[in-house]
KENUVO-232058 format. One record per atom (N, C-alpha, C, O): residue number from 1; residue in one letter; atom name; x, y, z. Coordinates in steps of 0.1 Angstrom, whole numbers, plus 5000, padded with zeros to 4 digits. Layout:
<sites>
NUM  A  CA  X  Y  Z
...
</sites>
This chain:
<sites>
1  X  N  0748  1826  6965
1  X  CA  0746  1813  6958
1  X  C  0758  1805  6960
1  X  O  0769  1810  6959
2  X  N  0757  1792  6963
2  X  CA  0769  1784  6966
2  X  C  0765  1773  6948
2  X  O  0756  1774  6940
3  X  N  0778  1762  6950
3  X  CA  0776  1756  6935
3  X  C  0783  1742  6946
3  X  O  0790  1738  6955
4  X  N  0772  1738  6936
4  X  CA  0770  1720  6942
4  X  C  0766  1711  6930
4  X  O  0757  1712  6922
5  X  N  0778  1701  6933
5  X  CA  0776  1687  6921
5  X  C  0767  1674  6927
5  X  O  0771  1667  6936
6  X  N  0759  1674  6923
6  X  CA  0751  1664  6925
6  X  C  0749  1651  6917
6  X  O  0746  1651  6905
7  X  N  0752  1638  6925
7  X  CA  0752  1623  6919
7  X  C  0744  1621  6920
7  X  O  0739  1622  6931
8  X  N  0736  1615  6908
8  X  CA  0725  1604  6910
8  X  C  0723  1591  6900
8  X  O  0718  1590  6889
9  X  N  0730  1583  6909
9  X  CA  0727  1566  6904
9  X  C  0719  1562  6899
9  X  O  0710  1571  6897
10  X  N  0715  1551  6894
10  X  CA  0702  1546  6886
10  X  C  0708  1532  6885
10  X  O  0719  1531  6889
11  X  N  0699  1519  6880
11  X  CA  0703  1507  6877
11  X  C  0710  1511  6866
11  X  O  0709  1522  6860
12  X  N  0718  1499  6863
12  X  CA  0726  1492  6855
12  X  C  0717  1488  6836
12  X  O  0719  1491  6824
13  X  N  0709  1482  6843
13  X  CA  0702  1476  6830
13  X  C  0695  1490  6816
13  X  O  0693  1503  6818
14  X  N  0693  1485  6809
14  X  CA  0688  1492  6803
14  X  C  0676  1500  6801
14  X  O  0674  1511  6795
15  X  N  0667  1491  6810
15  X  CA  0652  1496  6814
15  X  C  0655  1512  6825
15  X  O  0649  1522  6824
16  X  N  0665  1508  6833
16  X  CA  0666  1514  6844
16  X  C  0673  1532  6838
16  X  O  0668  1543  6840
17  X  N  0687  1528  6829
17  X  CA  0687  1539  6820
17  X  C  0678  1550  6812
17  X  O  0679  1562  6811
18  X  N  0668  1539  6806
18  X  CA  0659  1548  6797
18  X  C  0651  1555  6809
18  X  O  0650  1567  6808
19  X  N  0646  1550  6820
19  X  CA  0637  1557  6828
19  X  C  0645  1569  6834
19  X  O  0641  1581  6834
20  X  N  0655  1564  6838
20  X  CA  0659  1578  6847
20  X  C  0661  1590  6835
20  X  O  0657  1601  6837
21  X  N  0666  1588  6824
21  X  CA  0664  1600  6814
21  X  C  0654  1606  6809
21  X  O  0655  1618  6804
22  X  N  0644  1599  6809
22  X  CA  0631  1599  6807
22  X  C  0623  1611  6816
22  X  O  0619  1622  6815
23  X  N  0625  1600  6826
23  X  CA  0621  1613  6840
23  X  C  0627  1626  6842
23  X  O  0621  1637  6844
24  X  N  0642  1622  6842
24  X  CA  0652  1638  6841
24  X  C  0645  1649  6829
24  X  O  0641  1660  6833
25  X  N  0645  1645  6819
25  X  CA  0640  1652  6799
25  X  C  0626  1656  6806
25  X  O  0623  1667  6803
26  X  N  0617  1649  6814
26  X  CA  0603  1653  6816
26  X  C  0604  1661  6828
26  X  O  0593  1662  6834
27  X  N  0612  1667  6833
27  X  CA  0612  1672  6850
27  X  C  0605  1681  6845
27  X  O  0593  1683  6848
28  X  N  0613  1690  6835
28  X  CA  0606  1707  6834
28  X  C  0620  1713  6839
28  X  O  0623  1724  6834
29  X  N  0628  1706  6850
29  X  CA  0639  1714  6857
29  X  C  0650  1719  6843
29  X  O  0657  1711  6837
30  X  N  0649  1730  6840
30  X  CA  0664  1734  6831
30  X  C  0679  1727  6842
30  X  O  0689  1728  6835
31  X  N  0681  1723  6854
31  X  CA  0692  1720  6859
31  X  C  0692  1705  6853
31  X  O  0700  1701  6845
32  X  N  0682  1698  6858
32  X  CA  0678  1686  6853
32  X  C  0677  1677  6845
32  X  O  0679  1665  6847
33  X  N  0671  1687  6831
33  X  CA  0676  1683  6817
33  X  C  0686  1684  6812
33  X  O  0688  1681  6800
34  X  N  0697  1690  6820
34  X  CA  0712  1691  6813
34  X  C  0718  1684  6819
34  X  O  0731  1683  6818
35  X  N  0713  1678  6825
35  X  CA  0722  1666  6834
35  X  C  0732  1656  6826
35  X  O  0728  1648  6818
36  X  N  0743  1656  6829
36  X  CA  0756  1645  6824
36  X  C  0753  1634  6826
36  X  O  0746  1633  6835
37  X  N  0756  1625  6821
37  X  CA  0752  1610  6819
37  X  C  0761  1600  6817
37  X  O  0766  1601  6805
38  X  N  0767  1589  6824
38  X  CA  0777  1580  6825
38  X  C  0776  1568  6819
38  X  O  0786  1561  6818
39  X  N  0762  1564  6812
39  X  CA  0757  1553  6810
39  X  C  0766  1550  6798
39  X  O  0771  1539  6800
40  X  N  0769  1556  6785
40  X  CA  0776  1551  6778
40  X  C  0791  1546  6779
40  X  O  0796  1540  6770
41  X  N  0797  1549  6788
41  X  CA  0813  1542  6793
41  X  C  0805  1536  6806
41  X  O  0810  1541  6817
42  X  N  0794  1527  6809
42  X  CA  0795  1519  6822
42  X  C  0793  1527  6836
42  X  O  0789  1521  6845
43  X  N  0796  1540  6837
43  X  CA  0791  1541  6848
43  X  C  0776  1548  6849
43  X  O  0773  1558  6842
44  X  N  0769  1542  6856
44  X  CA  0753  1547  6855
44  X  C  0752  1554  6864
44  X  O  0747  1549  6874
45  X  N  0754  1566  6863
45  X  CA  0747  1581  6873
45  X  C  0748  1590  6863
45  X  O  0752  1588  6852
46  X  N  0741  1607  6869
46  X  CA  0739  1615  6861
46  X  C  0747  1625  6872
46  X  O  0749  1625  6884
47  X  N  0749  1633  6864
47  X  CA  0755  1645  6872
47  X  C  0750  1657  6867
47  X  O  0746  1656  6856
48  X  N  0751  1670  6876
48  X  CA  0745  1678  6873
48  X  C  0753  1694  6880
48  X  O  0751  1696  6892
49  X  N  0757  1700  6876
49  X  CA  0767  1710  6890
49  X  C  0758  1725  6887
49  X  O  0759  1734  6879
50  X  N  0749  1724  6898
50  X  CA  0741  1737  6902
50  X  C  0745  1748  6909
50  X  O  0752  1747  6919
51  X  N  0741  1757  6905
51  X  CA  0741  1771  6916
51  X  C  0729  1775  6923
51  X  O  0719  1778  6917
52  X  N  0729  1774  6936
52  X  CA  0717  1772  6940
52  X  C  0715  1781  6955
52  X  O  0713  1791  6949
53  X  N  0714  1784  6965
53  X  CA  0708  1792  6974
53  X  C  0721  1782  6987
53  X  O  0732  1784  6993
54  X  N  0712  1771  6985
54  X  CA  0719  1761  6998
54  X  C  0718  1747  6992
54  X  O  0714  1746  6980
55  X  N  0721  1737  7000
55  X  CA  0721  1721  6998
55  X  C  0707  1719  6998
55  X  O  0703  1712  6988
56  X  N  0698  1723  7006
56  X  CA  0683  1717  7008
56  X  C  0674  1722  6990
56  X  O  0665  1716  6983
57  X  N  0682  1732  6987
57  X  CA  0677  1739  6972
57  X  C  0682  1731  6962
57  X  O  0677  1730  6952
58  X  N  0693  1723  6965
58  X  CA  0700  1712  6956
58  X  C  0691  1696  6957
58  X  O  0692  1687  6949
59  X  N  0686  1698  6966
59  X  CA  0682  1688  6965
59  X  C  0664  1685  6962
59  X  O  0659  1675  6958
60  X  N  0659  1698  6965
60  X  CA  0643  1698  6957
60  X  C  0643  1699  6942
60  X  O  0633  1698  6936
61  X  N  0661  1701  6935
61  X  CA  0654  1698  6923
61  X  C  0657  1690  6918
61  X  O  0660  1690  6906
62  X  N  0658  1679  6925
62  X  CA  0657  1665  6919
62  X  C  0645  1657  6919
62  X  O  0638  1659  6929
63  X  N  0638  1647  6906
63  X  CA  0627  1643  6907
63  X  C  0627  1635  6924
63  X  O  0637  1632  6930
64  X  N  0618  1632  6928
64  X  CA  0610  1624  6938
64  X  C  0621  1613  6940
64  X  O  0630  1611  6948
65  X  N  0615  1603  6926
65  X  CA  0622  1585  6928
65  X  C  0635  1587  6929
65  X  O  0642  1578  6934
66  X  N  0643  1601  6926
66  X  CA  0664  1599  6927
66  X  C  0664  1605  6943
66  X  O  0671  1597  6949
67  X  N  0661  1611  6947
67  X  CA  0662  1623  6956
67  X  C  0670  1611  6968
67  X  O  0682  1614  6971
68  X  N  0665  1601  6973
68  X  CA  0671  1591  6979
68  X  C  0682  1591  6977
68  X  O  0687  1601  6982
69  X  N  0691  1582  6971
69  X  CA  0701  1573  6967
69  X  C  0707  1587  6956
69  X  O  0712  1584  6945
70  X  N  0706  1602  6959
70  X  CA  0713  1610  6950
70  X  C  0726  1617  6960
70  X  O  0722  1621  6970
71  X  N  0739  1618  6958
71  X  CA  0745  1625  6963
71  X  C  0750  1641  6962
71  X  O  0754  1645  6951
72  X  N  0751  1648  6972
72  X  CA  0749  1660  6968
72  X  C  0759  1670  6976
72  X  O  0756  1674  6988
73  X  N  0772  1675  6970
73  X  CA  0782  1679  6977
73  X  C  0784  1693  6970
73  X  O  0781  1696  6958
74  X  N  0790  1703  6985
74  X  CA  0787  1718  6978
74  X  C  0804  1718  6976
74  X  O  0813  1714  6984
75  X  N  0804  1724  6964
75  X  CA  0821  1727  6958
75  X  C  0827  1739  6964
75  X  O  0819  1746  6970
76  X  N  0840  1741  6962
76  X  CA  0844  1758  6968
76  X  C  0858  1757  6962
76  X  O  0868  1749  6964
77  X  N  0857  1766  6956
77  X  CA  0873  1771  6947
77  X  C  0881  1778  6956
77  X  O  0876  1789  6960
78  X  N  0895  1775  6962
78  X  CA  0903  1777  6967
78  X  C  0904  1793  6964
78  X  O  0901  1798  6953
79  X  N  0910  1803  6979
79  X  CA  0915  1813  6967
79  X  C  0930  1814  6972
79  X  O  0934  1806  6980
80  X  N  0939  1824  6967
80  X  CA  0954  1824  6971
80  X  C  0952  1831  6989
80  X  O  0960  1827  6998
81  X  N  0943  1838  6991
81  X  CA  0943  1844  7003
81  X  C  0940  1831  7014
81  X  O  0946  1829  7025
82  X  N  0929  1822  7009
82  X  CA  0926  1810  7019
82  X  C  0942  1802  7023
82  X  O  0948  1801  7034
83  X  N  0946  1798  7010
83  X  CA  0957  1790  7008
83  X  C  0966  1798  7020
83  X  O  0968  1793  7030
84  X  N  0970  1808  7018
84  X  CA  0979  1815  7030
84  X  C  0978  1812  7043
84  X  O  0987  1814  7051
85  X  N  0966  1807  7045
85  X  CA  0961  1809  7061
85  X  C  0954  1792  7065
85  X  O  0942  1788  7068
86  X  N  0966  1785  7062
86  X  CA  0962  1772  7062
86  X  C  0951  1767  7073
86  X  O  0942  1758  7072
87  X  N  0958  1777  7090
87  X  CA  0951  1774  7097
87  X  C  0933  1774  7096
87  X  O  0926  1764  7098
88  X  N  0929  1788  7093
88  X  CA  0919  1788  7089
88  X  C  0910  1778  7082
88  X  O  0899  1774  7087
89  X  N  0918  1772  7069
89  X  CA  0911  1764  7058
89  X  C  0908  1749  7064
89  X  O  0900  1742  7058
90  X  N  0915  1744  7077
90  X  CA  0913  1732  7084
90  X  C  0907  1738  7091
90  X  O  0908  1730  7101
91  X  N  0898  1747  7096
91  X  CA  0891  1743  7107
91  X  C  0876  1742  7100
91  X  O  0868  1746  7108
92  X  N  0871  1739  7089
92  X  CA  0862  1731  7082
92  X  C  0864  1721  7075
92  X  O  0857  1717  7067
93  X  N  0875  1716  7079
93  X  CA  0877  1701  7073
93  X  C  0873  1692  7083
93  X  O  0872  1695  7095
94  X  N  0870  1677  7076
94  X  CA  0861  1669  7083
94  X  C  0869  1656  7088
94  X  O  0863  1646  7093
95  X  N  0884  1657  7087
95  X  CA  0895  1646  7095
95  X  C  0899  1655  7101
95  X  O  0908  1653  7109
</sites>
C-alpha cells in the first residue's frame, strides 16, 4: 500500500461549496466522507490522505464531477538509511 494526498478544488461561491460536500457526505466512500475542507479560511479544496494499492486506486475514489481538476500526489517518509545514500534518493527526483 503506498499513501497519497489528494487535492480537490471546487468553486469559490457558496453554491459551489455546498455541492462538493454534498457529493463527498453522499459518495458512500469512507476515504471521501472524511475529507478536510479549506472553505472556511478561503481556501476551497478538500483534502483527503489515503492508503491505497497505487495512484490509479487514488483516483477511482473520487466522485466523477472532481476526478478532473483533482490533484493526486503519492507521499514517502524519508528513512535514515535513504538519507545516507543521497545518490540513490536523486535518482527519482524530477529536476
Amino acid at each position: 500500500m503506498e499513501k497519497f494526498l489528494i487535492e480537490v478544488p471546487h468553486g469559490e461561491d457558496k453554491g459551489s461549496c455546498m455541492q462538493a460536500i454534498q457529493v463527498f457526505l453522499r459518495s458512500g466512500s469512507h476515504f471521501v466522507t472524511n475529507a478536510e475542507w479549506g472553505c472556511m479560511d478561503g481556501d476551497h479544496k478538500a483534502w483527503l490522505m489515503v492508503e491505497v494499492k497505487d495512484k490509479e486506486a487514488a483516483e477511482r475514489i473520487l466522485p466523477a464531477a472532481y476526478k478532473r481538476n483533482a490533484k493526486i500526489t503519492r507521499l514517502h517518509k524519508f528513512t535514515r538509511e535513504e538519507i545516507k545514500e543521497p545518490d540513490n534518493l536523486m535518482e527519482h527526483h524530477t529536476e
